[in-house]
N, CA, C and O atoms as a DFTB+ gen file, in Angstrom:
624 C
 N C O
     1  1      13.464       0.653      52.716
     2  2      12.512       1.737      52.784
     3  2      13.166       2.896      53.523
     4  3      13.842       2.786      54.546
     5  1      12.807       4.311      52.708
     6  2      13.648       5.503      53.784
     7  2      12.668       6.069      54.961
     8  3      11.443       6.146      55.059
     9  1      13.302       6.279      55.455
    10  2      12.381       7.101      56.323
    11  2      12.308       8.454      55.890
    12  3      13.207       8.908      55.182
    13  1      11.067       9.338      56.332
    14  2      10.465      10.530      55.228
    15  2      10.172      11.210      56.635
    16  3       9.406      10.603      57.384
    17  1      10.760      12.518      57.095
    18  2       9.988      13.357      58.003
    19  2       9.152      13.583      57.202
    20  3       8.808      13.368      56.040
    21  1       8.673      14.500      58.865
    22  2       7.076      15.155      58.729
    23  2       6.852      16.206      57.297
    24  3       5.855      16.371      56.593
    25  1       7.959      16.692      57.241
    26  2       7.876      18.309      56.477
    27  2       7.570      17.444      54.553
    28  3       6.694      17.602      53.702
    29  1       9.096      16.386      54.652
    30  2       9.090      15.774      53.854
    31  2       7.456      15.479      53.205
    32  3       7.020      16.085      52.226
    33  1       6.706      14.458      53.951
    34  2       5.447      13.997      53.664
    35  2       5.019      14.871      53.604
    36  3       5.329      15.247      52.474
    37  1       4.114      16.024      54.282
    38  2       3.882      17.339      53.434
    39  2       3.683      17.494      51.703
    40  3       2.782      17.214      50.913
    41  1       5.361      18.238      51.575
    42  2       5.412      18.244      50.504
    43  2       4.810      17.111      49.098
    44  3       4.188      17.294      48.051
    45  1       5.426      15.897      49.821
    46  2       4.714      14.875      48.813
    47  2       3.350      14.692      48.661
    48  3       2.727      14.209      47.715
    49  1       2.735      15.420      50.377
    50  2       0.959      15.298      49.549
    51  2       1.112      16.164      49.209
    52  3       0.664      15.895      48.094
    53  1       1.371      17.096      49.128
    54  2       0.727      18.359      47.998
    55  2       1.102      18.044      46.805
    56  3       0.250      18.196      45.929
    57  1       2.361      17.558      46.425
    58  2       2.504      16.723      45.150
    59  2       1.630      15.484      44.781
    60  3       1.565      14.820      43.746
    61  1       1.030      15.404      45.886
    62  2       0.194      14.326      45.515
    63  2      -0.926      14.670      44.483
    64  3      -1.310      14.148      43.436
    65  1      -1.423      16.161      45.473
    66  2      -2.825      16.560      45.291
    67  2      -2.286      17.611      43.791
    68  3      -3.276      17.792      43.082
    69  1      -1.532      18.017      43.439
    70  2      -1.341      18.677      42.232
    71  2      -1.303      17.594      41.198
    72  3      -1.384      17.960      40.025
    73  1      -1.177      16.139      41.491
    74  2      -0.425      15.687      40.126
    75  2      -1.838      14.751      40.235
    76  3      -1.709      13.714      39.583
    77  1      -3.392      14.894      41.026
    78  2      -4.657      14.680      41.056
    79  2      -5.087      15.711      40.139
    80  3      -5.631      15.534      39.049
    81  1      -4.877      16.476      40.526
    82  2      -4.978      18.172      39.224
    83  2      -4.811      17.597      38.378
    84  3      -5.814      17.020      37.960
    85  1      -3.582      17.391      37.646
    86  2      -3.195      16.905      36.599
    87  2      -3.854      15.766      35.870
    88  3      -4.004      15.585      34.661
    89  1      -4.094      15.277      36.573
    90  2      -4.844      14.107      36.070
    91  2      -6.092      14.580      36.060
    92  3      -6.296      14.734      34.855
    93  1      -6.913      14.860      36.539
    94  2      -7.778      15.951      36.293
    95  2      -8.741      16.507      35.208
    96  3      -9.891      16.414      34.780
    97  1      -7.465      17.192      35.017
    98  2      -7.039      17.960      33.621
    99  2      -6.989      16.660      32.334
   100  3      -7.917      16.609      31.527
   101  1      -6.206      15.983      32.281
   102  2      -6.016      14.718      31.635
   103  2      -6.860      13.962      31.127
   104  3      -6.800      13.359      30.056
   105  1      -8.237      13.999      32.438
   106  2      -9.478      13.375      32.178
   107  2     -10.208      14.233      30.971
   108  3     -10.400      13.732      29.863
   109  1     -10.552      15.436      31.270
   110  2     -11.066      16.352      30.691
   111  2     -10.461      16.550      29.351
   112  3     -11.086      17.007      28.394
   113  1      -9.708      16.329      29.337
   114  2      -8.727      16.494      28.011
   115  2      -8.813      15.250      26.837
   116  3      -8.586      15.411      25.638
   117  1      -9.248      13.815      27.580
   118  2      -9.923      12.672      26.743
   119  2     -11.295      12.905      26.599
   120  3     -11.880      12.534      25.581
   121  1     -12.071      13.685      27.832
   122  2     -13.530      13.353      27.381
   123  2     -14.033      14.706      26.122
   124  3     -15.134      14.679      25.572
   125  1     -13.177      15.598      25.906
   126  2     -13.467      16.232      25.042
   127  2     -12.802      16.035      23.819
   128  3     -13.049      16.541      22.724
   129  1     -11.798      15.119      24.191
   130  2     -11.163      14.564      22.217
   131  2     -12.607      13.223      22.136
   132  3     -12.940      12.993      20.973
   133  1     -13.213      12.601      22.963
   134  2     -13.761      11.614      22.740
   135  2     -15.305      12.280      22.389
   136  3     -16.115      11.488      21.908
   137  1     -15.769      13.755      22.613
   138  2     -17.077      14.173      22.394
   139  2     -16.527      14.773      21.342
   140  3     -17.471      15.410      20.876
   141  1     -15.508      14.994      20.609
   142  2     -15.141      15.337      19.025
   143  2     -15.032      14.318      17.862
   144  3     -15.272      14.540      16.675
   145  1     -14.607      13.115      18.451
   146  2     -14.263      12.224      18.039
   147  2     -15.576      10.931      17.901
   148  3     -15.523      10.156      16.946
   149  1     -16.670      10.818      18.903
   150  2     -16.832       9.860      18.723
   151  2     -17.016       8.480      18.124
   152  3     -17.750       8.045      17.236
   153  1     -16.021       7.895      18.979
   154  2     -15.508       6.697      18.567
   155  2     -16.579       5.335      18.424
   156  3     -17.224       5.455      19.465
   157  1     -16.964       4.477      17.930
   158  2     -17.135       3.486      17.954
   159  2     -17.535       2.417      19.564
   160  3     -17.319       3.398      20.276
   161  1     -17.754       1.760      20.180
   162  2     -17.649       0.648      20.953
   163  2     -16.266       0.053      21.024
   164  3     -15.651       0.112      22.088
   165  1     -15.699      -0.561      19.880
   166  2     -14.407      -1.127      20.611
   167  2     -13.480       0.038      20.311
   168  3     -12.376      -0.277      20.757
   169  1     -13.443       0.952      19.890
   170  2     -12.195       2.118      19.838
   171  2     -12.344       2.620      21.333
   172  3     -11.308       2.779      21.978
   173  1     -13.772       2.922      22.018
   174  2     -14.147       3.626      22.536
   175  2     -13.064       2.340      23.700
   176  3     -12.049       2.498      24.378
   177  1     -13.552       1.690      23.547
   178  2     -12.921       0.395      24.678
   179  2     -11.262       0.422      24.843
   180  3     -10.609       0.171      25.856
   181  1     -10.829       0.775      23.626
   182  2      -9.339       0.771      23.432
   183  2      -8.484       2.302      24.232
   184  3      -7.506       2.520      24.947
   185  1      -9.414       2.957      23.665
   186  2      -8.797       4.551      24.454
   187  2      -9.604       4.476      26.246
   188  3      -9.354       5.338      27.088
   189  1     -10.125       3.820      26.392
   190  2     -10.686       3.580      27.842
   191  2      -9.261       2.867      28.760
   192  3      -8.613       3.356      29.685
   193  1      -9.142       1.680      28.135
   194  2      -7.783       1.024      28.352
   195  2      -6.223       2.282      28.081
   196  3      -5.669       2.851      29.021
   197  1      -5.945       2.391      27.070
   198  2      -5.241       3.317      26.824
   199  2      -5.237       4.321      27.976
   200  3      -4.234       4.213      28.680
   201  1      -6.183       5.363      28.386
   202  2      -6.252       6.017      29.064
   203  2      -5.871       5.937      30.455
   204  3      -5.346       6.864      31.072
   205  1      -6.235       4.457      31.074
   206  2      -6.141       4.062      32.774
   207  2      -4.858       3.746      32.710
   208  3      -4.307       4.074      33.761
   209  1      -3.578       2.885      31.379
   210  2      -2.596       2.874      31.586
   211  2      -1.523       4.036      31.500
   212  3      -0.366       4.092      31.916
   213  1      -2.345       4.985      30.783
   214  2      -1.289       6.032      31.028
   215  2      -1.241       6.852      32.889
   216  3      -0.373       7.218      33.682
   217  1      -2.896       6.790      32.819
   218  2      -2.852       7.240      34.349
   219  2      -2.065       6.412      35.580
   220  3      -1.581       6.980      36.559
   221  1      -2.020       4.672      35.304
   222  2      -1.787       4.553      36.213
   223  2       0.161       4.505      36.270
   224  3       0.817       4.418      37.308
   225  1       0.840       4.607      34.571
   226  2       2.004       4.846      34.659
   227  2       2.509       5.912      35.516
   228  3       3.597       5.928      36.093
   229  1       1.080       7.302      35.545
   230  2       2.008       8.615      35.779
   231  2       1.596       8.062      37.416
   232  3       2.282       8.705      38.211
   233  1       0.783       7.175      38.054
   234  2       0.814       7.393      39.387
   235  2       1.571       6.457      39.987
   236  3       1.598       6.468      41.217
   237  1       2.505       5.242      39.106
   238  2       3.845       4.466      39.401
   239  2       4.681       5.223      39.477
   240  3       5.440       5.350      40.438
   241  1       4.683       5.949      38.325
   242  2       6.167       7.366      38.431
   243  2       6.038       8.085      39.779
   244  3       7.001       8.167      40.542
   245  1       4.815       8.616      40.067
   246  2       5.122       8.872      41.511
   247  2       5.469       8.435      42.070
   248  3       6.567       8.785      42.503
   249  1       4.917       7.444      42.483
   250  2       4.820       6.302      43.555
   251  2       6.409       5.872      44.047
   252  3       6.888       5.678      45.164
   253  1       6.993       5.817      42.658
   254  2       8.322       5.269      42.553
   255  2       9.581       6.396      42.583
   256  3      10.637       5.878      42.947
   257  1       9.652       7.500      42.345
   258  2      10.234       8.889      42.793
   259  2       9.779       9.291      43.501
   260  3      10.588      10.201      43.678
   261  1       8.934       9.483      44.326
   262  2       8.784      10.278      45.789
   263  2       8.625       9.391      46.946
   264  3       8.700       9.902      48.063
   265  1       8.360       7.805      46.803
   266  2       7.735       7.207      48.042
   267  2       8.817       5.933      47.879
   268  3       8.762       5.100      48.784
   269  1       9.648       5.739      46.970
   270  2      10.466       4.742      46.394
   271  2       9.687       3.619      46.704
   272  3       9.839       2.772      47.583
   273  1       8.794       3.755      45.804
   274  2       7.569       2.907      45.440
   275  2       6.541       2.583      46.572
   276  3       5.379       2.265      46.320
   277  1       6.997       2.675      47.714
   278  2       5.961       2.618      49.052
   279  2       4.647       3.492      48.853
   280  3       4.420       4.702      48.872
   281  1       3.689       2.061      48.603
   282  2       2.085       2.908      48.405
   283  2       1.657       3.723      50.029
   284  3       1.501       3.040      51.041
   285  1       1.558       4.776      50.034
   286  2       1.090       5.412      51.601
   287  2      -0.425       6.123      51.081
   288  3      -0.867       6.578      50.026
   289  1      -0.850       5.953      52.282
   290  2      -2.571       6.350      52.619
   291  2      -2.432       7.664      52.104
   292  3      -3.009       8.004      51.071
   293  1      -1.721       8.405      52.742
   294  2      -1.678      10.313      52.323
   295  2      -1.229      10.660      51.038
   296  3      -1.235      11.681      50.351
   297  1      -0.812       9.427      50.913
   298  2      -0.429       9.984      49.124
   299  2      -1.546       9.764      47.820
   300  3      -1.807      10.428      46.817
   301  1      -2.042       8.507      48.375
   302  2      -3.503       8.318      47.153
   303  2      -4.633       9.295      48.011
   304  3      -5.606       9.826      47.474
   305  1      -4.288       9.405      49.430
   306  2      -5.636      10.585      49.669
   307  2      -5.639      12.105      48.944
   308  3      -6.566      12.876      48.695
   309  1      -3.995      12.202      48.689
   310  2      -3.577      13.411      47.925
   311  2      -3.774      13.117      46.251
   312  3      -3.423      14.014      45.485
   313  1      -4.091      12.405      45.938
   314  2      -4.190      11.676      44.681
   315  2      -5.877      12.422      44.320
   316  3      -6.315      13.204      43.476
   317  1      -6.419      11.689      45.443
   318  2      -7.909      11.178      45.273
   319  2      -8.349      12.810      45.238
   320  3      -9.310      13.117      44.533
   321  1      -7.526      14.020      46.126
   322  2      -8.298      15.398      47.064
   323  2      -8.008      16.095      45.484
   324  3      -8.892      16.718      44.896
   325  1      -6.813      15.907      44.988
   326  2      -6.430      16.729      43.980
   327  2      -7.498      16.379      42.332
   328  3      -7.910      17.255      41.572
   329  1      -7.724      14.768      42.171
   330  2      -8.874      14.660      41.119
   331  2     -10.237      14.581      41.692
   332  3     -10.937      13.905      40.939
   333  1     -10.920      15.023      42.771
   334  2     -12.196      15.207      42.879
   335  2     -12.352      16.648      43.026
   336  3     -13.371      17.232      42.655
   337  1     -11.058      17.400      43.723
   338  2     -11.169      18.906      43.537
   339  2     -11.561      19.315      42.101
   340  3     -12.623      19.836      41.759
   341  1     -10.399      18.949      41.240
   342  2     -10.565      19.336      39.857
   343  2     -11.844      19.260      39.207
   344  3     -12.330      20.208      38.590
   345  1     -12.650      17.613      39.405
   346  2     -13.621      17.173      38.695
   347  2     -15.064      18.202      39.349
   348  3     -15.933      18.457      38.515
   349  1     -15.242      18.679      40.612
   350  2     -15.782      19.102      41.154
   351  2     -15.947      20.953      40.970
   352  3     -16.944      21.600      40.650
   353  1     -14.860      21.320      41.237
   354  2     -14.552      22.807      40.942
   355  2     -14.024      23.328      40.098
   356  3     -13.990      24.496      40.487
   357  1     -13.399      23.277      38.834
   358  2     -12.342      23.606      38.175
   359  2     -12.871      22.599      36.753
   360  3     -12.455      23.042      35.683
   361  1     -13.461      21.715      36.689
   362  2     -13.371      21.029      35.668
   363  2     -14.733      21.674      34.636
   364  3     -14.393      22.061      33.518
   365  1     -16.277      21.784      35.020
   366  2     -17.023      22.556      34.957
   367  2     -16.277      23.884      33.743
   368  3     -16.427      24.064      32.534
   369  1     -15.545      24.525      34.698
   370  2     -15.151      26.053      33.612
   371  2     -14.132      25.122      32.324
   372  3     -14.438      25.172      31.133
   373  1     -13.189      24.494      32.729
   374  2     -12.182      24.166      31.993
   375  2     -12.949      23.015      30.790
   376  3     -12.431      22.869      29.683
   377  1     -14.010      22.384      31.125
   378  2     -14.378      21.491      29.902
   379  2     -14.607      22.163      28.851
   380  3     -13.978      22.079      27.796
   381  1     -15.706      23.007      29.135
   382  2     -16.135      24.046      28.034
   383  2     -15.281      24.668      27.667
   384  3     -15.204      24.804      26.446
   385  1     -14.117      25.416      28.641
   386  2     -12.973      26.385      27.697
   387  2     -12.539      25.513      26.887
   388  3     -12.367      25.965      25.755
   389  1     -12.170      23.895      27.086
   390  2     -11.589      23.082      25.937
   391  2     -12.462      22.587      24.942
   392  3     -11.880      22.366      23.880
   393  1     -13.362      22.405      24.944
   394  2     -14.676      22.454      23.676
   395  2     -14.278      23.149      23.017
   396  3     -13.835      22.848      21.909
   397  1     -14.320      24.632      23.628
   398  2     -14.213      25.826      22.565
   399  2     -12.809      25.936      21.762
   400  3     -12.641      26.362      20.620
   401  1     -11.897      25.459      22.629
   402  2     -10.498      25.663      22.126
   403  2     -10.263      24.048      20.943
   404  3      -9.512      24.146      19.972
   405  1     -10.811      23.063      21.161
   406  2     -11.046      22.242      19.755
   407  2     -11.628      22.482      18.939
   408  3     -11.132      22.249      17.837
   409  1     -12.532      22.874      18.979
   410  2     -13.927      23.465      18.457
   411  2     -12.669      24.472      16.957
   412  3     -12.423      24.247      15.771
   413  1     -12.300      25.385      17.822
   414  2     -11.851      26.516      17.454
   415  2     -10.376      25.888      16.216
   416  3     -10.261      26.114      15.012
   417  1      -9.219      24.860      17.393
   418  2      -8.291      24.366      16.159
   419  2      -9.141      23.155      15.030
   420  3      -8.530      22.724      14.052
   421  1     -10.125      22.854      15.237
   422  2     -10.725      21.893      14.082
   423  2     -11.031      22.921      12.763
   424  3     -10.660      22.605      11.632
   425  1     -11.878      24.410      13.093
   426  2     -12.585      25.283      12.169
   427  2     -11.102      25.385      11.925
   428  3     -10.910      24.768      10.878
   429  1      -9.816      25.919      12.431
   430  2      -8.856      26.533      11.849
   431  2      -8.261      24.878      10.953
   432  3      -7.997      24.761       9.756
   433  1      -8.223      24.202      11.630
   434  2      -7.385      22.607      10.460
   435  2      -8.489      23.095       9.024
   436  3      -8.205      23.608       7.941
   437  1      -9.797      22.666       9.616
   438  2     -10.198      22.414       8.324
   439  2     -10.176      23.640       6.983
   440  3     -10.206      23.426       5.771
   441  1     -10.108      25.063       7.783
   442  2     -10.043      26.495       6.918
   443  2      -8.405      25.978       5.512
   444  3      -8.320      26.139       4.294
   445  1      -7.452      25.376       6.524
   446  2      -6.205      25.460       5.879
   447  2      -6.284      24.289       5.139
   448  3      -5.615      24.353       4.108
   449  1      -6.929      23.136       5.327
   450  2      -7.569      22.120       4.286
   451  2      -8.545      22.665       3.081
   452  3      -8.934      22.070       2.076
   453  1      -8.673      23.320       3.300
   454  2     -10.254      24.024       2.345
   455  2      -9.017      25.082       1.594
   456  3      -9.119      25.168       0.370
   457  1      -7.895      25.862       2.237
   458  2      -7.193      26.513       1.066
   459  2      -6.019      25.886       0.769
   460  3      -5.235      26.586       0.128
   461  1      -5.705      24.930       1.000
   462  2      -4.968      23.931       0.585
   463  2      -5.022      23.198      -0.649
   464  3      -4.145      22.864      -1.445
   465  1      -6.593      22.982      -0.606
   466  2      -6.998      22.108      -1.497
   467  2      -7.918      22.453      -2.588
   468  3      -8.518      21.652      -3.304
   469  1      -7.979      24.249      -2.657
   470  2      -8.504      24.937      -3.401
   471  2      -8.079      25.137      -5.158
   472  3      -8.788      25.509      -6.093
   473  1      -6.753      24.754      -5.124
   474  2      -6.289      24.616      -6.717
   475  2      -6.717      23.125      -7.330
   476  3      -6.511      22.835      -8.508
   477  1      -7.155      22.489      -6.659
   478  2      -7.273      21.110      -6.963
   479  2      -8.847      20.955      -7.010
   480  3      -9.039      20.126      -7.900
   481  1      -9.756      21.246      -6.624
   482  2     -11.014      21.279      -6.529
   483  2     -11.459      22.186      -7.780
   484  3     -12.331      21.756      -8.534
   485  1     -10.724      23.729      -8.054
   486  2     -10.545      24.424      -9.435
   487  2     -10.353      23.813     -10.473
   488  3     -11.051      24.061     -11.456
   489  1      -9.252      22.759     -10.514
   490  2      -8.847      22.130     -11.486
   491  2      -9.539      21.213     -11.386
   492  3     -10.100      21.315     -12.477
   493  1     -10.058      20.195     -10.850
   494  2     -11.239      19.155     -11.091
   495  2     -12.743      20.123     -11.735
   496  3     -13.540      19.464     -12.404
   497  1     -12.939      21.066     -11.591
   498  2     -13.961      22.043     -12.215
   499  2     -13.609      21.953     -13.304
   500  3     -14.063      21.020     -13.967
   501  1     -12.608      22.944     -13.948
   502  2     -11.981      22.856     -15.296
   503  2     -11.925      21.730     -16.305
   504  3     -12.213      21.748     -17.502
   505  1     -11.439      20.637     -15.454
   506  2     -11.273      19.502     -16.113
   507  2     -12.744      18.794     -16.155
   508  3     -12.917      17.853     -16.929
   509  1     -13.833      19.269     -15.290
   510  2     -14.772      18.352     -15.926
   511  2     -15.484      18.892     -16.407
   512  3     -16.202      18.178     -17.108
   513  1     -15.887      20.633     -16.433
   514  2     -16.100      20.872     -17.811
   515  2     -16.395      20.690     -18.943
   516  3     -17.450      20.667     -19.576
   517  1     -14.557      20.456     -19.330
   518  2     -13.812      20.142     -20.322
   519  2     -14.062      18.735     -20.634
   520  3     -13.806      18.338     -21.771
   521  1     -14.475      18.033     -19.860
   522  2     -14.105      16.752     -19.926
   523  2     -15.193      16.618     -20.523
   524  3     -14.949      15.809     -21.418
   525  1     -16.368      16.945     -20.589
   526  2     -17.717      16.264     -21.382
   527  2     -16.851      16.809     -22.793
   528  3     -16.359      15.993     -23.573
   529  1     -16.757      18.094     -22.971
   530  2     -16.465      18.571     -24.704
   531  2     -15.395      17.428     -25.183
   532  3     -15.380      17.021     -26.345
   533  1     -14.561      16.982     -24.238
   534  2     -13.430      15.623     -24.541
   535  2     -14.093      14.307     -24.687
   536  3     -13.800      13.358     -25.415
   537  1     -14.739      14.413     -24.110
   538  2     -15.164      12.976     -24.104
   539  2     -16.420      13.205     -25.421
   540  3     -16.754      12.279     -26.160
   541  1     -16.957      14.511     -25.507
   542  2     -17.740      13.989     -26.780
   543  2     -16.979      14.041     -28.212
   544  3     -17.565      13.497     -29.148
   545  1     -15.792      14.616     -28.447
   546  2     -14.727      14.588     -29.292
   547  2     -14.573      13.708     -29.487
   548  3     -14.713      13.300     -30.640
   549  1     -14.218      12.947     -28.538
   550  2     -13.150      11.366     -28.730
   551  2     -14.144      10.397     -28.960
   552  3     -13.701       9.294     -29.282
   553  1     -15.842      10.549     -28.852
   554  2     -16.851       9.541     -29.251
   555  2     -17.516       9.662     -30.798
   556  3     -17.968       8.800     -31.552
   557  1     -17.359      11.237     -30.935
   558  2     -17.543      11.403     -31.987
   559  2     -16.162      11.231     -33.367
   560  3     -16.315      11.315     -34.586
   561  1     -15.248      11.047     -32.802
   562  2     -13.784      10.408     -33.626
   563  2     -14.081       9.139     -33.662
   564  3     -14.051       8.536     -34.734
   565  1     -14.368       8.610     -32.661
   566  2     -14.590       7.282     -32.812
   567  2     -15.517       6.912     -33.382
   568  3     -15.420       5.707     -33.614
   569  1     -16.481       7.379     -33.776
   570  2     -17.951       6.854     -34.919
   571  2     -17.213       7.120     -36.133
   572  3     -16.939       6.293     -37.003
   573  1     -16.849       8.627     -36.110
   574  2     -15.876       8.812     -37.834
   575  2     -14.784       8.166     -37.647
   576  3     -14.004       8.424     -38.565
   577  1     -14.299       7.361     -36.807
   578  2     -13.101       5.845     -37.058
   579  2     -13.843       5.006     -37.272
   580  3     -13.306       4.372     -38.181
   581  1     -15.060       4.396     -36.965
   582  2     -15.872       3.189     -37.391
   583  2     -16.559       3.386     -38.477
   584  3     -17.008       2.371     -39.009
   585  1     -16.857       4.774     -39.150
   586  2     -17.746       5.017     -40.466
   587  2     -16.280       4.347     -41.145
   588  3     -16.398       3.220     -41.625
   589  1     -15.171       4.878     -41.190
   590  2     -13.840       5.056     -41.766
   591  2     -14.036       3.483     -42.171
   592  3     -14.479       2.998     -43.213
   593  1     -13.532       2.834     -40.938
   594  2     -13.570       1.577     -41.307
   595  2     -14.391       0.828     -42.014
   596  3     -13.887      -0.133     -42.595
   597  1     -16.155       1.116     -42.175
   598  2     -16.673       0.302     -42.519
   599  2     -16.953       0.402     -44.076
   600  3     -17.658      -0.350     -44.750
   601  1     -15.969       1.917     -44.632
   602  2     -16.165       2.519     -45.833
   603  2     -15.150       1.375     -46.660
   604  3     -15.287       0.599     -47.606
   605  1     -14.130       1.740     -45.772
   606  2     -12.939       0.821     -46.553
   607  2     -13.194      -0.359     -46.492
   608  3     -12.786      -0.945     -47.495
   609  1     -14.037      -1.457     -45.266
   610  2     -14.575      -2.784     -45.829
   611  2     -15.395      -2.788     -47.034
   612  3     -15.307      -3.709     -47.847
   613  1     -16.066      -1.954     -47.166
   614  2     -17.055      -1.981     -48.512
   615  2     -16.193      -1.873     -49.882
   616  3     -16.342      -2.594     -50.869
   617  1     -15.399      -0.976     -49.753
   618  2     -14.375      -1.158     -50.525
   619  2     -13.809      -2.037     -51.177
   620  3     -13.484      -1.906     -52.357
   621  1     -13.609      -3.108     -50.442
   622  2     -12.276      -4.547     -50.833
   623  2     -13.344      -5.462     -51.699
   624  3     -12.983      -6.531     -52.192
């Protein structure tokens, strides 16, 4: 274990309490793919899981580059100051700005799906149309193929 002056520890809580921000942010950033998305019960269960292991990877990565893995009190208190700040002050404005900003790339995905897929929706028009005058062609060939035939049985 190293030893860490004073100034040192410092710095690492404030890294503590920014990378609580971050996470934060992170939270907010699932609960608004998950109020776009809603998922199911066990999906919902799977990105729940999903979610705590990514958080608790990024707070090993700390843990393990700044404290060489030594869990310290000031560092999860910097953990804890930086995601209740966020969730408390900052999260409020930022949920809604991210609503709006999914909100906003979903209308734009789906605009470029909608002209994407505009020659093909034309052409399914066209073609079905067309397709009754085809299909009554090819039923009405086919009665004058079965008159045909039943002329030439009478025939023999």
């Amino acid at each position: 274990m190293s030893l860490i002056d004073i100034k040192d520890e410092f710095w690492i809580f404030l890294l503590a309490i920014n990378n609580g921000l971050i996470l934060g942010c992170f939270y907010d950033f699932y609960r608004v793919l998950r109020y776009f998305s809603r998922p199911r019960k066990l999906i919902t269960a799977i990105e729940d899981i999903l979610f705590w292991l990514i958080v608790t990877f990024i707070t090993f990565k700390f843990f393990l580059n700044k404290t060489d893995g030594v869990i310290r009190g000031f560092v999860v208190l910097g953990f804890l100051m930086g995601f209740i700040f966020y969730l408390k002050i900052i999260s409020r404005y930022s949920y809604s700005l991210l609503k709006k900003i999914f909100k906003l790339i979903l209308e734009l995905f789906n605009e470029i799906i909608r002209i994407i897929s505009y020659p093909f929706r034309k052409m399914g028009t066209v073609i079905g149309k067309n397709s009754n005058k085809t299909l009554k062609l090819i039923k009405r060939t086919l009665l004058d193929g079965k008159k045909y035939i039943e002329i030439t049985k009478k025939k023999k």
